[in-house]
N, C-alpha and C positions, 0 to 999 in steps of 0.2 A: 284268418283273423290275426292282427299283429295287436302288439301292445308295448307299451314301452315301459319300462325299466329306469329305477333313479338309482339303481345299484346293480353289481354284475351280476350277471343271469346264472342261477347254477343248471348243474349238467338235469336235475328231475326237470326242471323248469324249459330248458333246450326243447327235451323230449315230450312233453306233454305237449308242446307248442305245436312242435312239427309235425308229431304222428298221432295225435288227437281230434276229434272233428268238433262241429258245435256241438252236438248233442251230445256230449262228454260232458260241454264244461253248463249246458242249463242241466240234465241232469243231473241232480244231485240225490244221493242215497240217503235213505232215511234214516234218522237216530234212533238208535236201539233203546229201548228202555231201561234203564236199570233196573236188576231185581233187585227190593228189599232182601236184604240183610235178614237171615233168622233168629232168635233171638237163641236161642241154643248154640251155646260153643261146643264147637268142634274142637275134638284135642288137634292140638297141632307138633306137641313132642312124644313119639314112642321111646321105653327104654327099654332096653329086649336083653335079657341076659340068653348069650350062646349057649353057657352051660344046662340050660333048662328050657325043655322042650314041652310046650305050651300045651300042645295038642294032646299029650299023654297026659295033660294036667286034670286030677277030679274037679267036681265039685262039689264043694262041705255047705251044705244051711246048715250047719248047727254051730251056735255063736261059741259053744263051750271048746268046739274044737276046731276053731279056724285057724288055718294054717298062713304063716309069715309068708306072703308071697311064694307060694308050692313048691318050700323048700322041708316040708315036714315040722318046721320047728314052729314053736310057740310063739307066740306075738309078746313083745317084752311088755313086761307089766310098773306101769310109774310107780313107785313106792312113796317119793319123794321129791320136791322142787327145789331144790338149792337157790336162795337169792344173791346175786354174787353185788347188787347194787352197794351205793352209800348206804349205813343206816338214816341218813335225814332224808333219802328217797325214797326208802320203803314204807309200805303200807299193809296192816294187816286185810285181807279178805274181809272180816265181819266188818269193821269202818269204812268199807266203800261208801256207804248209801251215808254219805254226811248231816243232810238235810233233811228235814219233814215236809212232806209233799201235802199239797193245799187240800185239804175236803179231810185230813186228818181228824181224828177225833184227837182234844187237849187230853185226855185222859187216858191216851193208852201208854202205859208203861213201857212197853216195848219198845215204842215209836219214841218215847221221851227220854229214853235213854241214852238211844243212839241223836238226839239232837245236840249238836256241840257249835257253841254260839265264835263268830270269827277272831277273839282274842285267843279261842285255845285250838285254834288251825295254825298257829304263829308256831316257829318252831322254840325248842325248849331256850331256858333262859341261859343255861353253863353252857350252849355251841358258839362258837368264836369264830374268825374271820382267821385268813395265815396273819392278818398286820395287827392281831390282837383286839378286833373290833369286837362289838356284838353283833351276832349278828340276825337278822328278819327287820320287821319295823318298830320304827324309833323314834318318838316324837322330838323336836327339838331340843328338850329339857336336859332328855334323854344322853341324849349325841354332844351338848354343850358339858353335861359333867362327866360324861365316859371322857371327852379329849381330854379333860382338863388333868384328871385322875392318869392319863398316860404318859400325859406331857410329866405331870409330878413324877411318875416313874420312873420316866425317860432321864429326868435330870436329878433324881436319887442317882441314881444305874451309872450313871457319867461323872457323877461325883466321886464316885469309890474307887475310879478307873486311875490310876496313873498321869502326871501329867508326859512323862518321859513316852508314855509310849501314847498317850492324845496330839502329841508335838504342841502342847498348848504354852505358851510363853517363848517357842521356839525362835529361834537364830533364822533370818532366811542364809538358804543356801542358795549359790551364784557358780553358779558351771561353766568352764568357758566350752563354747558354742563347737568348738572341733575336735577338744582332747576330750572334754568330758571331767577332766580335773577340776576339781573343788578350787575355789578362785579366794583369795584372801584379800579384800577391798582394803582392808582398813593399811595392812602391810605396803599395798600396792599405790597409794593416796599419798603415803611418806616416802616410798623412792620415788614419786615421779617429782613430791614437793621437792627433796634433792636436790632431784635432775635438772629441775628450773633452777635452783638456785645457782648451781654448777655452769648451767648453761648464761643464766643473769652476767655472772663474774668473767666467765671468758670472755662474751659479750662486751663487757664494759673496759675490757684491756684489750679488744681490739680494736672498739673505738679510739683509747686514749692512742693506742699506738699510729691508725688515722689521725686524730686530730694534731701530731705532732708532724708528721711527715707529710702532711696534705699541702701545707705550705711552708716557707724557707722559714730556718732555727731565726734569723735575724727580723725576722717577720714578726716571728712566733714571741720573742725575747719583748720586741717594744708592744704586742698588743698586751702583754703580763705588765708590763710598765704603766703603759695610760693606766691598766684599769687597777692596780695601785692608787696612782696619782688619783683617779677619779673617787674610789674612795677616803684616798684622804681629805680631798678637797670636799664630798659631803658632808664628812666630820665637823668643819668649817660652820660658819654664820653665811646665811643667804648671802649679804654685801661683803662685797671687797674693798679695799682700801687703796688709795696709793702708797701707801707704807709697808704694802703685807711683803712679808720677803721671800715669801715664795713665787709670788707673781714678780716681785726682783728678780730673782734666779730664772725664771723660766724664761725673762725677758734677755739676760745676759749670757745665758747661756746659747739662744738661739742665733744660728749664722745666718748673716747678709753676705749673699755674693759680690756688693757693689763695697762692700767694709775693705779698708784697704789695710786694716790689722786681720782680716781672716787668715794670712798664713801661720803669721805669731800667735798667733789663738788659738789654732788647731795642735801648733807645735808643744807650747806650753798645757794643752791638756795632754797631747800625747804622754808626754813627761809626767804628769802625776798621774796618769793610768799605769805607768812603766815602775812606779814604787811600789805598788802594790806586788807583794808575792803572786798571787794565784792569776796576776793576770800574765798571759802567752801574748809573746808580740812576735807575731811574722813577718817572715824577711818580705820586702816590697823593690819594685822596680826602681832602678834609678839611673837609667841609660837615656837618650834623646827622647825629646818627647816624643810621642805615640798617635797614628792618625788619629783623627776626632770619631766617635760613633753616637748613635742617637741616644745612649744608655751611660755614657759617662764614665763605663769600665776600665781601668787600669790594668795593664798586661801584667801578667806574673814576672816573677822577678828572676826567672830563666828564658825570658824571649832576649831572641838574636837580633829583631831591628826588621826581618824581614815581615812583610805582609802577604800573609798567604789566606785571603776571604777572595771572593768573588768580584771586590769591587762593587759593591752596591752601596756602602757606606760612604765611598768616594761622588758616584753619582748623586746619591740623595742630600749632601751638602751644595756640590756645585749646583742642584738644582731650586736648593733655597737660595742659595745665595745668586743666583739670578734674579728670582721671582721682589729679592728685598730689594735689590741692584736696579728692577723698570719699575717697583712703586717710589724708588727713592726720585728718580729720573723723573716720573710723572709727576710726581709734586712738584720738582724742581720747573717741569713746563707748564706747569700749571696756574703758577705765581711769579713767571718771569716779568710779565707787563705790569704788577701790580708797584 
């Protein structure tokens, strides 16, 4: 007979296969019946003292002299119960039976004695709670003027207390977060105000010292000029006149390149600038004139004559003055037939 397997065959399963016939596997043995169970236990733990041998043991019926387990001695006698409970969980023996059982007659004194109605099974009124509660049960009336009479306590009790050691009205204290040192805000608020201020002023004299050197002193000198002038001419009335003499001045004072007095004009102010005390007059070139450049500069008044640049100042003239030299040409062809 074979059979197949959806899982590996173990080694009982191999052998019943191989060395087993049919009539092995339709036979099958009957079920035993179980017995009930006796109702009678049976001990199941002996404890056998070695020192005492059983067999040589008598035996006593008589209850006045029965012996401790056939050691001769007397069997102890309870004198007393020690309760080692709380007192609010003890109970005396006589008040077990609380209640009066029904079929009672109302009239028996005995029975009506022991009947104790459920406000006096509550326990007594002076047992407290550890948070100073009352405690059993408490109707709401109860519990709303016990809190109230605590909380009054509570804030008697806290009144009489110090405020130095409640820290009430206290300072906050500010730790720095690594030392653990007490931190002093208010100290610390005024050197850092300082510090900016300190740092404002240096600030403000390294700008000025920028704003002087950013660009040329003779740069720096006329834009303080205009903005003089410009204030004073706000001073002024919106219109101008042809009379005002300071629009005189500013007009005669200004040079034209094409004015054929600009050298006497320049000479004659040089001169009244040279009266003055505090003005410095520098020595200046006065050898052959000087190649042309795109910037109009005058050589110092220690150059030798020689030209020692690249040459591109040379170029960049010869190559104006070509470019003026074929527009001049092109007009001239341009208006020959006319």
């Amino acid at each position: 007979m074979s059979r197949s397997y959806d899982r590996p065959m173990t080694h009982q399963e191999y052998l019943k296969m191989k060395y087993s016939s049919q009539d092995d596997y339709d036979h099958k043995p009957a079920k035993k019946k179980l017995k009930k169970a006796s109702n009678v236990k049976q001990p199941t733990v002996a404890i056998i003292d070695e020192d005492v041998d059983f067999r040589q043991l008598k035996r006593y019926d008589s209850d006045e002299e029965e012996l401790y387990f056939g050691t001769k001695e007397e069997k102890p006698i309870v004198t007393a119960v020690i309760d080692e409970r709380p007192i609010h969980m003890r109970t005396d023996s006589t008040d077990r039976s609380k209640w009066k059982a029904i079929g009672d007659r109302p009239d028996d004194d005995s029975n009506s004695a022991q009947i104790k109605s459920p406000e006096s099974l509550e326990q007594p009124s002076g047992r407290k709670t550890l948070a100073g509660k009352k405690a059993g049960l408490s109707d709401a009336k109860e519990i709303k003027k016990e809190l109230a009479e605590l909380k009054r306590k509570n804030e008697k009790a806290m009144s009489k207390i110090d405020d130095s050691i409640l820290g009430r009205n206290a300072k906050t204290v500010i730790r720095d977060r690594k030392t653990g040192k007490i931190r002093e805000i208010e100290k610390e608020l005024k050197e850092k105000q300082e510090k900016d201020e300190q740092e404002a002023i240096k600030q403000a004299e390294k700008q000025a010292v920028y704003d002087r050197w950013s660009k040329g002193l003779v740069q720096r000198e006329e834009q303080l000029e205009q903005l003089e002038n410009e204030l004073h001419e706000m001073s002024k009335p919106l219109a101008r006149y042809k009379d005002d003499d300071d629009l005189d001045k500013l007009l005669r004072d200004k040079d034209r390149e094409d004015d054929p007095m600009l050298a006497n004009i320049r000479k004659k102010r040089e001169e009244e600038k040279s009266k003055n005390p505090e003005y410095k007059k520098y020595p200046k070139y006065h050898g052959p004139p000087p190649p042309p450049n795109r910037f109009n500069i005058q050589p110092g008044y220690r150059w030798d004559g020689v030209d020692r640049s690249n040459g591109y100042e040379a170029k960049y003239f010869a190559k104006k003055a070509d470019r003026e030299a074929l527009q001049e040409e092109a007009y001239h062809w341009s208006v020959q037939d006319m």
